[in-house]
C-alpha positions in Angstrom: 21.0 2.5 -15.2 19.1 1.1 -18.4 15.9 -0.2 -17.4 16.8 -4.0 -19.3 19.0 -4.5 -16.2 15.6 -5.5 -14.6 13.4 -8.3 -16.3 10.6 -10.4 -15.3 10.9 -13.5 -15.3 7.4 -15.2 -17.0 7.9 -18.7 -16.3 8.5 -17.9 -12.6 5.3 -15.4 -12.4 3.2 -18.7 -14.4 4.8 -20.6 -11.3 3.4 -18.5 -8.9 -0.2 -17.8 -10.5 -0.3 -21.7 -10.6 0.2 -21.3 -6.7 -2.4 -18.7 -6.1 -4.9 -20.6 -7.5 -5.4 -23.6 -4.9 -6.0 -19.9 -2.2 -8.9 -18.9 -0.8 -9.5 -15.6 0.6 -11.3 -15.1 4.0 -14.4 -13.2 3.3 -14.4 -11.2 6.3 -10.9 -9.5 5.3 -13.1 -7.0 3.0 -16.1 -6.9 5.3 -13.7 -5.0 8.5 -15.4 -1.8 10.3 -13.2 0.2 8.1 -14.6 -0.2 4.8 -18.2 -1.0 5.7 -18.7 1.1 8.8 -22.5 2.6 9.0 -21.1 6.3 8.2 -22.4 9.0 5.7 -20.8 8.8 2.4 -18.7 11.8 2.4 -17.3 10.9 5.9 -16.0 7.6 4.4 -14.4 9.0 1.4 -12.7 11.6 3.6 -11.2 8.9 6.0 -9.8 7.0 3.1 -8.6 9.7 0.9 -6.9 11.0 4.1 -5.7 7.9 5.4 -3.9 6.6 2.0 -2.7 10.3 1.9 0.0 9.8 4.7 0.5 6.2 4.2 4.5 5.7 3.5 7.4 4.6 4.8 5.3 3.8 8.0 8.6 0.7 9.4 8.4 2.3 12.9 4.5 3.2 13.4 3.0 0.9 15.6 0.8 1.0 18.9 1.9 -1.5 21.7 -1.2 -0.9 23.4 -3.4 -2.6 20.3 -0.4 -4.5 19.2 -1.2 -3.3 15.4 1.8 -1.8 12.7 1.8 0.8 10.4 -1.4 -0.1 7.9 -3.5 -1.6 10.8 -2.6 1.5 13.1 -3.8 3.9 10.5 -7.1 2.2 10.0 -7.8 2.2 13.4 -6.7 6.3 14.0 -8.8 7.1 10.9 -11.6 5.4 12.0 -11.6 6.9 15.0 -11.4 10.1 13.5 -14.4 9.5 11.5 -16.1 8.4 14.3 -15.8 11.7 16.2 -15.7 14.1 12.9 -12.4 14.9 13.8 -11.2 18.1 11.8 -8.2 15.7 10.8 -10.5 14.5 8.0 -12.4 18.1 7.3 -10.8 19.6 4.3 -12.4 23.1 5.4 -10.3 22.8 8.7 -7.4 20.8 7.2 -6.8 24.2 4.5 -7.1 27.2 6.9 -5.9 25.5 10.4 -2.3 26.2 11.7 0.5 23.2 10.4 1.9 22.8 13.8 -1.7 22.6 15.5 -2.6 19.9 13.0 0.7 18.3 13.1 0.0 18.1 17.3 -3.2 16.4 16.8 -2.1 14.1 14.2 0.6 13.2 16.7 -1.3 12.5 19.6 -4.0 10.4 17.3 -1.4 8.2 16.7 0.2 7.9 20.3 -1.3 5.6 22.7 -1.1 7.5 25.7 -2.9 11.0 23.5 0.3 12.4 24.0 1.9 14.0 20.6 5.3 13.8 22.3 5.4 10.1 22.7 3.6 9.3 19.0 5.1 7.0 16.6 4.5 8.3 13.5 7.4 10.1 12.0 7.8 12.4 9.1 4.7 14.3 11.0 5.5 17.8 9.2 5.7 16.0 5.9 2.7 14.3 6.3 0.6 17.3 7.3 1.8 19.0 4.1 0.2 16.4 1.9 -3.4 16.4 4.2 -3.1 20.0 3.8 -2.3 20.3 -0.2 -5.3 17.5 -0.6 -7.4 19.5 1.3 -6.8 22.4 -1.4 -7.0 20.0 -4.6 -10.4 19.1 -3.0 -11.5 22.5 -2.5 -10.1 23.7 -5.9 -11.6 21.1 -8.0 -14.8 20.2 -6.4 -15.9 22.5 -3.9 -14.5 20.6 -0.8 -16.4 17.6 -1.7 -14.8 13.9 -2.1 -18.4 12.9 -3.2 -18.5 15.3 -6.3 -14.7 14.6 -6.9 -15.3 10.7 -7.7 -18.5 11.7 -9.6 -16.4 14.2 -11.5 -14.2 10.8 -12.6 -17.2 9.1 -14.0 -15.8 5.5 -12.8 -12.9 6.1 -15.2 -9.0 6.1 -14.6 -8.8 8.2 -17.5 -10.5 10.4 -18.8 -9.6 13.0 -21.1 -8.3 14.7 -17.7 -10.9 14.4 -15.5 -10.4 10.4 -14.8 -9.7 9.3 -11.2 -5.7 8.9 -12.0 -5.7 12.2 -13.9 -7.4 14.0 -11.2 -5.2 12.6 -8.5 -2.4 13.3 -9.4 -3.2 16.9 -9.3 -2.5 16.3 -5.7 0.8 16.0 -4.4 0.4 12.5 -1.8 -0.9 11.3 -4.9 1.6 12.0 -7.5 3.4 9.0 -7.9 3.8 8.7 -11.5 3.3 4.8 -11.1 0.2 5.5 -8.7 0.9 3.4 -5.7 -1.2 5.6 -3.6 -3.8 6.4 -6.0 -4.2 2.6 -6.9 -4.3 1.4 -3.0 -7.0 4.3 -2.5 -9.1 2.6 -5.9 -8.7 -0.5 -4.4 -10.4 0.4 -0.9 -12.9 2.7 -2.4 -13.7 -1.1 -4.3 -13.9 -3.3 -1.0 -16.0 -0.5 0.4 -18.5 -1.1 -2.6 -17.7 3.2 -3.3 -16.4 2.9 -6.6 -16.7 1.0 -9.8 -14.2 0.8 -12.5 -15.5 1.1 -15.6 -11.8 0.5 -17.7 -10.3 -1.6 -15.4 -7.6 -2.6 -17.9 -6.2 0.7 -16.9 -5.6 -0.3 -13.1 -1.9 0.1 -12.5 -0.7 -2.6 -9.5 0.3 -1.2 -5.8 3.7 -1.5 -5.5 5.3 -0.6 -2.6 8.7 -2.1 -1.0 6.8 -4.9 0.8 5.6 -5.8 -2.5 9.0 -5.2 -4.4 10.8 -7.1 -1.9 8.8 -10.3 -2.5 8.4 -10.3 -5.7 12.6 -10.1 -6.2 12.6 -12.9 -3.5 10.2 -15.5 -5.7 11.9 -14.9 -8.6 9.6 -12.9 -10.4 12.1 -10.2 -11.1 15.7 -10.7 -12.0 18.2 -8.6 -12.0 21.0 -8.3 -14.2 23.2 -5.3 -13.4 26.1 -6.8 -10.6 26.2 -3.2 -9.4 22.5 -2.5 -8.5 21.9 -5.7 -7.4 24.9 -6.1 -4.8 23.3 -2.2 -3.7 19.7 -4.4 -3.2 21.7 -7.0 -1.2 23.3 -4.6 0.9 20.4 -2.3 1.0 22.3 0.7 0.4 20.4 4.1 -0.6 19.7 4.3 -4.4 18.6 7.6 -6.6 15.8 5.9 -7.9 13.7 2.7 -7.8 11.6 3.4 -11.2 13.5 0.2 -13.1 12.6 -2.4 -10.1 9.2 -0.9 -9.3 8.4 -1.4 -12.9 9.1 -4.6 -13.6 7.8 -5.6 -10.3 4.1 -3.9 -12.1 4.6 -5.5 -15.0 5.0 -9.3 -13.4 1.9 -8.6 -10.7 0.1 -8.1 -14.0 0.9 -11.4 -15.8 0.3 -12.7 -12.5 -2.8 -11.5 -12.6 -3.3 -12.5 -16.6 -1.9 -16.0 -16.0 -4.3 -16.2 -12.4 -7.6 -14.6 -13.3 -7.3 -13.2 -10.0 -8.4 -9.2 -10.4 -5.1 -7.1 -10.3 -6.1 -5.4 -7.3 -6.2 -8.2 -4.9 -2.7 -9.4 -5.9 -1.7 -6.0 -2.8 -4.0 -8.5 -0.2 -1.6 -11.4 -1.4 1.9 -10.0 -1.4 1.9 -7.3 0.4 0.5 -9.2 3.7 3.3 -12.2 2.4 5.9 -9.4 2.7 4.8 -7.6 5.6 4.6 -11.0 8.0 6.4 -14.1 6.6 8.7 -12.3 4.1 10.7 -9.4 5.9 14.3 -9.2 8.0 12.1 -12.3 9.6 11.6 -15.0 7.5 8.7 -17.9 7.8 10.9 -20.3 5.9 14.4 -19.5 7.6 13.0 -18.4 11.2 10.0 -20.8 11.3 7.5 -18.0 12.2 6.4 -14.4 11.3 7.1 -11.5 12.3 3.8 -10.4 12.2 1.3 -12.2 15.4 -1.1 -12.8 14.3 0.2 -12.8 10.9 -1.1 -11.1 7.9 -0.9 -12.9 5.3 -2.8 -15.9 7.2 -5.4 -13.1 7.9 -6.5 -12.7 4.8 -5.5 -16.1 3.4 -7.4 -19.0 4.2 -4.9 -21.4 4.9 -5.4 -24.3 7.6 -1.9 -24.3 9.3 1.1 -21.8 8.9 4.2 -24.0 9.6 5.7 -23.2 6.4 5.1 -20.5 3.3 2.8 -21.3 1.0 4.8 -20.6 -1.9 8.0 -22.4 -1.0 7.9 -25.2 -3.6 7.8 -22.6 -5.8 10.1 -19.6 -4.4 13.2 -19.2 -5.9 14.9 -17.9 -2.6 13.7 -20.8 -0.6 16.8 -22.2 0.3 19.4 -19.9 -1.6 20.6 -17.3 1.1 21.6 -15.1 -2.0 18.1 -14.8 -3.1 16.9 -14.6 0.3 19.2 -11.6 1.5 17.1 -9.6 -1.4 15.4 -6.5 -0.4 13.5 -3.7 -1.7 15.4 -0.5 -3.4 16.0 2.1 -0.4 14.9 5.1 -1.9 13.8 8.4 -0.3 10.2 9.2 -1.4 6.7 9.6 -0.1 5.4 7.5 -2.8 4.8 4.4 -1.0 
């Protein structure tokens, strides 16, 4: 598959930049308990390193009890965690302690009743595996200390090896080699005022399949190879997403050119689009979210949610063969 067979489509991304400039952001979406909750520094960076760490593929996590979904539900476990100074968030403990007796208590973190048997998260050994191999990157490379680690980057992405991207990737949850997961975790360390990029014309985009999904759904990307397409349509497994997922980076960023809006809050934008009035449910087909409340109008400040706010402009508003778009199945703990 040559990588041509995916293009961005400039005109359409201009379209939408036009769009996100008449948007206002709440203010309190950045200000949440999560990333400005009165904990000790250390404690903070642990909860988010972790946290992003086993953040993938998270369709089926959910708590009926606090009626939150995947991200939300992580937030809230993780804060938790912090709160009590779980030994889910000690590297010390997360490096010498038994797999299956962190994989139990993982479990029954995220099950509503405390019992690991009825938890929702999936993928539990897998995720364990990547706490566990952060936990020795940390130890390895800055004595157990998240502090020292971001210190060590000197507010740089790169940096002759030792810049936050470089370091990362180091670590297996975080070696995406188009950074989704290191990129997310920049972006919270920004919101929680922990980190200040210093070449931020390094940043590369999040891209996950919310994201992807979208973004082939406005228009933004086109695709041009009949056989990879009708395998997007039908969502059928592929062997590899890199071609989608990086023209779907390249158009967030003229997005972001053609905006002025910082490249990192273009995740708060489509991401929550995708999550609520973008999925198998569709705001503009469905006339509602699947998301209540719904994400997108969470962080957007929009006055009434009858309709998307990018439909005069969305490419698949009204074609059902743009709609029926999805993101590349791929198996990976990327994103």
């Amino acid at each position: 598959m040559q990588e041509s067979s995916v293009v961005v489509d400039s005109n359409q991304c201009l379209a939408i930049s036009n769009t996100l400039l008449l948007m206002e952001f709440r203010e309190g979406f950045t200000r949440r308990p999560f990333l400005n909750h009165p904990l000790k520094k250390e404690t903070r960076l642990a909860m988010l390193f972790y946290a992003v760490a086993v953040c993938h593929q998270t369709r089926s996590l959910k708590s009926a009890k606090s009626n939150l979904f995947g991200w939300d539900y992580i937030e809230k476990v993780f804060l938790n965690l912090a709160r009590r100074k779980s030994a889910l968030i000690s590297p010390s403990s997360l490096e010498l302690d038994d797999e299956h007796q962190i994989a139990k208590a993982l479990g029954s973190a995220f099950a509503d009743d405390g019992n690991a048997l009825n938890t929702t998260l999936d993928r539990i050994e897998e995720r364990v595996g990547l706490m566990k191999d952060l936990s020795r990157f940390l130890n390895h490379v800055s004595g157990g200390s998240f502090t020292h680690l971001i210190e060590k980057t000197e507010g740089l992405l790169y940096n002759n090896g030792s810049g936050f991207y470089e370091l990362l990737e180091k670590a297996e949850a975080f070696g995406d080699p188009l950074r989704k997961k290191s990129s997310f975790l920049l972006k919270l360390l920004i919101d929680s005022g922990l980190f200040r990029i210093r070449d931020a014309e390094n940043y590369i985009p999040i891209m996950d399949y919310h994201m992807q999904r979208v973004l082939l759904r406005l228009g933004c990307i086109r695709i041009n190879d009949l056989e990879l397409l009708e395998a997007i349509r039908k969502r059928s497994p592929l062997h590899t997403d890199q071609p989608v997922r990086k023209a779907c980076i390249e158009a967030v960023n003229e997005i972001s050119r053609y905006s002025g809006i910082e490249v990192w809050k273009m995740n708060d934008i489509f991401w929550s689009l995708g999550r609520s009035c973008c999925n198998d449910t569709m705001l503009c087909l469905d006339a509602h979210c699947s998301k209540e409340p719904c994400t997108f109008q969470t962080i957007v400040l929009i006055p009434e949610h009858k309709n998307c706010s990018f439909e005069s402009v969305c490419s698949g508003y009204g074609r059902e063969e743009t709609r029926l778009l999805w993101e590349p199945i791929v198996e990976t703990h990327y994103y």
